[in-house]
Kinemage of the C-alpha trace (Angstrom):
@kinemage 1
@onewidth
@group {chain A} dominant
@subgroup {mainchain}
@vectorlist {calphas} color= white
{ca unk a 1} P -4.459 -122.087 -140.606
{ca unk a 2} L -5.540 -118.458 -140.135
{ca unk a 3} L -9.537 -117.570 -140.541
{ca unk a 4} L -10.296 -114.477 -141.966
{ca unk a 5} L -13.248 -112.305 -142.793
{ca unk a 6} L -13.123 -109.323 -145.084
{ca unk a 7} L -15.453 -105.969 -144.947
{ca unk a 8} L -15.677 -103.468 -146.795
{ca unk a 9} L -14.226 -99.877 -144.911
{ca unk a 10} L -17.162 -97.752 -145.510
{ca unk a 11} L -16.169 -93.872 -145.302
{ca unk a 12} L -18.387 -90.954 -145.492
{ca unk a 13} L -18.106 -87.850 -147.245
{ca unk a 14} L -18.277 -84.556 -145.151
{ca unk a 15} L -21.257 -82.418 -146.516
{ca unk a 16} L -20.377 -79.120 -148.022
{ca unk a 17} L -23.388 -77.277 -146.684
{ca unk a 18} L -24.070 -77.414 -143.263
{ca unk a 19} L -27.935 -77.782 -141.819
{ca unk a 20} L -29.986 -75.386 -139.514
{ca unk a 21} L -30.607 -76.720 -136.290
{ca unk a 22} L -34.736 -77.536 -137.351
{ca unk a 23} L -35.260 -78.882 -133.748
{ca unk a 24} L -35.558 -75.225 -132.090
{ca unk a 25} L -38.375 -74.597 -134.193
{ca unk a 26} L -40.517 -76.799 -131.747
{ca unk a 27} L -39.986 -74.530 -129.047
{ca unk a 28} L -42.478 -71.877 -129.321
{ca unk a 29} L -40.077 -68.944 -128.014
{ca unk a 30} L -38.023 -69.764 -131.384
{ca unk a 31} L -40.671 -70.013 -133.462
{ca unk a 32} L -42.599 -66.562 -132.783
{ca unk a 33} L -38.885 -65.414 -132.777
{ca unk a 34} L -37.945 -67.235 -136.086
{ca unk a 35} L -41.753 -65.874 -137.715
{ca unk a 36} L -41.216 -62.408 -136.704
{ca unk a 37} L -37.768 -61.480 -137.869
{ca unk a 38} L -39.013 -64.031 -141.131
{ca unk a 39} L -42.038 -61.459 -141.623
{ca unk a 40} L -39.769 -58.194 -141.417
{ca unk a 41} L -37.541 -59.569 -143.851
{ca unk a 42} L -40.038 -59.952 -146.472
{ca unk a 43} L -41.791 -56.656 -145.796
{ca unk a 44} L -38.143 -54.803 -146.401
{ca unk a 45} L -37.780 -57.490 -149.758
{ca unk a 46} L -41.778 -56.820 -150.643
{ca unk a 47} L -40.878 -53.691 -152.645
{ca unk a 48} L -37.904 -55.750 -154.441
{ca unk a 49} L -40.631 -58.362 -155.486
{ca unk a 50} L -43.111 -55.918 -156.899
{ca unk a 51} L -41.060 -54.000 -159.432
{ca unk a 52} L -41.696 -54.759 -163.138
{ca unk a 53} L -38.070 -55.891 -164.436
{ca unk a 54} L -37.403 -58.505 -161.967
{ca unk a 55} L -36.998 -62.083 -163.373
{ca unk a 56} L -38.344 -65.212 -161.408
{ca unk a 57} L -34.655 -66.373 -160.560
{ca unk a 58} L -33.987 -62.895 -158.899
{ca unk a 59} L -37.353 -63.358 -156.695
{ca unk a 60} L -35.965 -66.491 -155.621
{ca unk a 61} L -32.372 -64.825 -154.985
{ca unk a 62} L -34.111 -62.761 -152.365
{ca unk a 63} L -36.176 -64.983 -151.184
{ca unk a 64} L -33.993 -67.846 -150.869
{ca unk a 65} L -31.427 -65.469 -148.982
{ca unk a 66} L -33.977 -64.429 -146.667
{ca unk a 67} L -34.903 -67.447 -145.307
{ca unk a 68} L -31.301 -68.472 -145.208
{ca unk a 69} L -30.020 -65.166 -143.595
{ca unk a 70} L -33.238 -65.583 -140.788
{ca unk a 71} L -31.874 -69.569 -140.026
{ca unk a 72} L -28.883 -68.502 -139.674
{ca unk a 73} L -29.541 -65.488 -137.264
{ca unk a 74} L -32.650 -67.208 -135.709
{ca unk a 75} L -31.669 -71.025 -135.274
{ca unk a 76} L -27.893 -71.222 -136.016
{ca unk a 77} L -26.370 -74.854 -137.752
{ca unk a 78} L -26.364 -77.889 -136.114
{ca unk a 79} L -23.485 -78.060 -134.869
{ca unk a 80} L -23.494 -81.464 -133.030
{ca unk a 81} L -25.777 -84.375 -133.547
{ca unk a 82} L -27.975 -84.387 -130.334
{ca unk a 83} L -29.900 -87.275 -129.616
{ca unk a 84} L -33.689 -87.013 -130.285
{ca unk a 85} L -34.896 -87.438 -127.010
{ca unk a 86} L -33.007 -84.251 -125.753
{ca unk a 87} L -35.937 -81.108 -125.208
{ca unk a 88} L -34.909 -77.666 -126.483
{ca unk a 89} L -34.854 -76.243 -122.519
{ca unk a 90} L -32.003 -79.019 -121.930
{ca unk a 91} L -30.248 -77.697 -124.626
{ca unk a 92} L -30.571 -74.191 -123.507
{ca unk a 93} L -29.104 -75.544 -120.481
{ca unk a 94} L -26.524 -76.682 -122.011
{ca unk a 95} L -24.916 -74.417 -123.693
{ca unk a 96} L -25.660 -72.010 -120.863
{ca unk a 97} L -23.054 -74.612 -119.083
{ca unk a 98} L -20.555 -74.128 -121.488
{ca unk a 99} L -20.350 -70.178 -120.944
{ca unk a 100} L -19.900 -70.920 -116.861
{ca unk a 101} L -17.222 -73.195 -118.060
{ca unk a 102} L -15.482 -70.102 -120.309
{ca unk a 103} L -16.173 -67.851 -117.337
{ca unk a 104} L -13.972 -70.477 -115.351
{ca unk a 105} L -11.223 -70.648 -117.702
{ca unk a 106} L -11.644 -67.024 -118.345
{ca unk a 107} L -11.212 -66.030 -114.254
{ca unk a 108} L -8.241 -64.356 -113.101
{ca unk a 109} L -8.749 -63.512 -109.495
{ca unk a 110} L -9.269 -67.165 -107.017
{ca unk a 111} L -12.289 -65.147 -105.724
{ca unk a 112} L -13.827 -64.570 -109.100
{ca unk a 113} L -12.541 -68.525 -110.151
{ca unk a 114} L -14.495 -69.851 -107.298
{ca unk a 115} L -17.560 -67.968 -107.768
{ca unk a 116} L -17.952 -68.885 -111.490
{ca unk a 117} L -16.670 -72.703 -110.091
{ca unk a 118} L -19.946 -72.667 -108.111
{ca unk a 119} L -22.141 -71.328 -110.728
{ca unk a 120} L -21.123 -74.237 -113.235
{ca unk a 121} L -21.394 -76.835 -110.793
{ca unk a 122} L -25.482 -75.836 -109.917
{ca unk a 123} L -25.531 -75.196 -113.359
{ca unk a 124} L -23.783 -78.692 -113.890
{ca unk a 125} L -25.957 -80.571 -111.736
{ca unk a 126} L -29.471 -78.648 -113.603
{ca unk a 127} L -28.119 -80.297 -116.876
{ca unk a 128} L -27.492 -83.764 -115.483
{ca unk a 129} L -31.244 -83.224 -113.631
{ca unk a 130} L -32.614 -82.270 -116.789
{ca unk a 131} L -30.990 -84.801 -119.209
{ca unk a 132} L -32.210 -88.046 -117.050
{ca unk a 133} L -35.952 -86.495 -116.833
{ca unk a 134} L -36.045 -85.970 -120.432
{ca unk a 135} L -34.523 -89.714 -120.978
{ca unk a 136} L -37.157 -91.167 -118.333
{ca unk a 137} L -39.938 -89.344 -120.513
{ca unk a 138} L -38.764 -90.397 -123.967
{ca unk a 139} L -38.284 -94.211 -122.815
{ca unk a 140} L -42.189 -94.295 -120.941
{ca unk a 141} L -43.408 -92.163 -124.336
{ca unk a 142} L -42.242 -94.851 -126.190
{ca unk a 143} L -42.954 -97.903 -123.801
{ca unk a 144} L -47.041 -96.561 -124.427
{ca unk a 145} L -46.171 -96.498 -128.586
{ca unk a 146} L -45.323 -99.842 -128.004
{ca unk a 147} L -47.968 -101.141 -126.002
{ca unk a 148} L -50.353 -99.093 -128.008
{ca unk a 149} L -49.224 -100.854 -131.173
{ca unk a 150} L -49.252 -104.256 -129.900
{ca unk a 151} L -52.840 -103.320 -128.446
{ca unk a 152} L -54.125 -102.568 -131.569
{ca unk a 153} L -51.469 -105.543 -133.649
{ca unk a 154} L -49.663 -102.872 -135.700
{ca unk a 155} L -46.487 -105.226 -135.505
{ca unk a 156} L -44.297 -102.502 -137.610
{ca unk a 157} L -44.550 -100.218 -135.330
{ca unk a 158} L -44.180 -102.752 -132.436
{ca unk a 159} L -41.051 -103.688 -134.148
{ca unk a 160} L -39.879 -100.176 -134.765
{ca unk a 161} L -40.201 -98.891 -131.675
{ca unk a 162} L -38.816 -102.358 -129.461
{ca unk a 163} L -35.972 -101.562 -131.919
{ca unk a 164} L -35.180 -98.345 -130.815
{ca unk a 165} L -35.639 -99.082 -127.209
{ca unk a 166} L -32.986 -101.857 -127.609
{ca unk a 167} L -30.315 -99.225 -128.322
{ca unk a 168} L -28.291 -101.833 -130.419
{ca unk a 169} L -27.452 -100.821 -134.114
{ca unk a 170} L -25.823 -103.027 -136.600
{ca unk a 171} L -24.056 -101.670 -139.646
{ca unk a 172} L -25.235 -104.012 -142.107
{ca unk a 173} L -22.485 -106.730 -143.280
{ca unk a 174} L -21.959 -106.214 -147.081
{ca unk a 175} L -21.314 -109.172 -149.248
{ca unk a 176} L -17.830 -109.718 -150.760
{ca unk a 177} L -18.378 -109.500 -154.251
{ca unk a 178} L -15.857 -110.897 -157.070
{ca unk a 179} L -14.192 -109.592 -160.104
{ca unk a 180} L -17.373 -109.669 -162.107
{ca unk a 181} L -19.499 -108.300 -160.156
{ca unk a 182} L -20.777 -111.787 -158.697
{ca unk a 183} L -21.711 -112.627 -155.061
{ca unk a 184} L -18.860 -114.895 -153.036
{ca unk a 185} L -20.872 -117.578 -150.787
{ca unk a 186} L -17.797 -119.850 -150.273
{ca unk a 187} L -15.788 -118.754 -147.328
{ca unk a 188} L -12.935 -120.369 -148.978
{ca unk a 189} L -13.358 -118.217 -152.451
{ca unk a 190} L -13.552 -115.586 -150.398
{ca unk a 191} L -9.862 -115.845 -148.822
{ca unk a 192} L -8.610 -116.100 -152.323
């Protein structure tokens, strides 16, 4: 006798348009940045706006491709899903990595190779620094939500937050369902 248990292969569909990496827009830098070039976009599209033939869809042409153009040039697409508790500066750091680690690959000389190999391992060991610091801080920040929340018996939030601390994530189990649309209870129904 063979047991068996049947779920259903859930597969997701790849998104045609891509999102703007929103998170750099807490760093300040980005933001005046991301305001700035916003602002000089709209003063050159200001004289577009005012003239007397232009229909409502053309002012949202140009202004939804100004705001698209400055996201793109300002805070680029997400290109990787980063975990939440990762700061902008580690980020930074990051990718700052990754261009010692082309300038590695990139080397010619042994000289030049074991410069650049030096470089990426300080800049290595800054990432690895700055990753565990930022961990440490997001796990106390949310240690005092929870101990907040039980303090003042908000048990959603107690729950939320002991959930997220946990790390484990379940995809929910799905119920096999039968030919008319009716739930299967019956282990042995749902073999057949």
């Amino acid at each position: 006798m063979m047991k068996l248990k049947l779920k259903k292969h859930w597969t997701t569909r790849r998104t045609i348009s891509q999102k703007f990496n929103t998170a750099f827009l807490q760093d300040t830098n980005k933001l005046n940045k991301f305001k700035i070039v916003l602002s000089n976009k709209f003063q050159a599209f200001h004289d577009l706006l005012d003239e007397e033939g232009t229909t409502v869809e053309s002012n949202w042409k140009v202004i939804k491709d100004a705001i698209t153009s400055t996201c793109h040039e300002v805070l680029g697409h997400r290109k990787h899903h980063h975990n939440e508790w990762i700061t902008v500066d580690t980020l930074d750091t990051i990718q700052e990595r990754r261009n010692k680690k082309a300038a590695i690959n990139t080397s010619r000389a042994r000289a030049e190779r074991a410069k650049a190999q030096a470089e990426y391992t300080e800049v290595n060991k800054q990432v690895k620094r700055s990753i565990r610091t930022d961990q440490r801080e997001y796990v106390e920040d949310l240690a005092t939500t929870a101990e907040k929340a039980a303090r003042e018996g908000n048990m959603r939030q107690l729950y939320d937050t002991t959930k997220k601390l946990s790390g484990h994530r379940r995809k929910p189990e799905r119920p096999v369902k039968s030919k008319e649309g009716k739930v299967i209870t019956n282990i042995g129904e749902q073999q057949n």
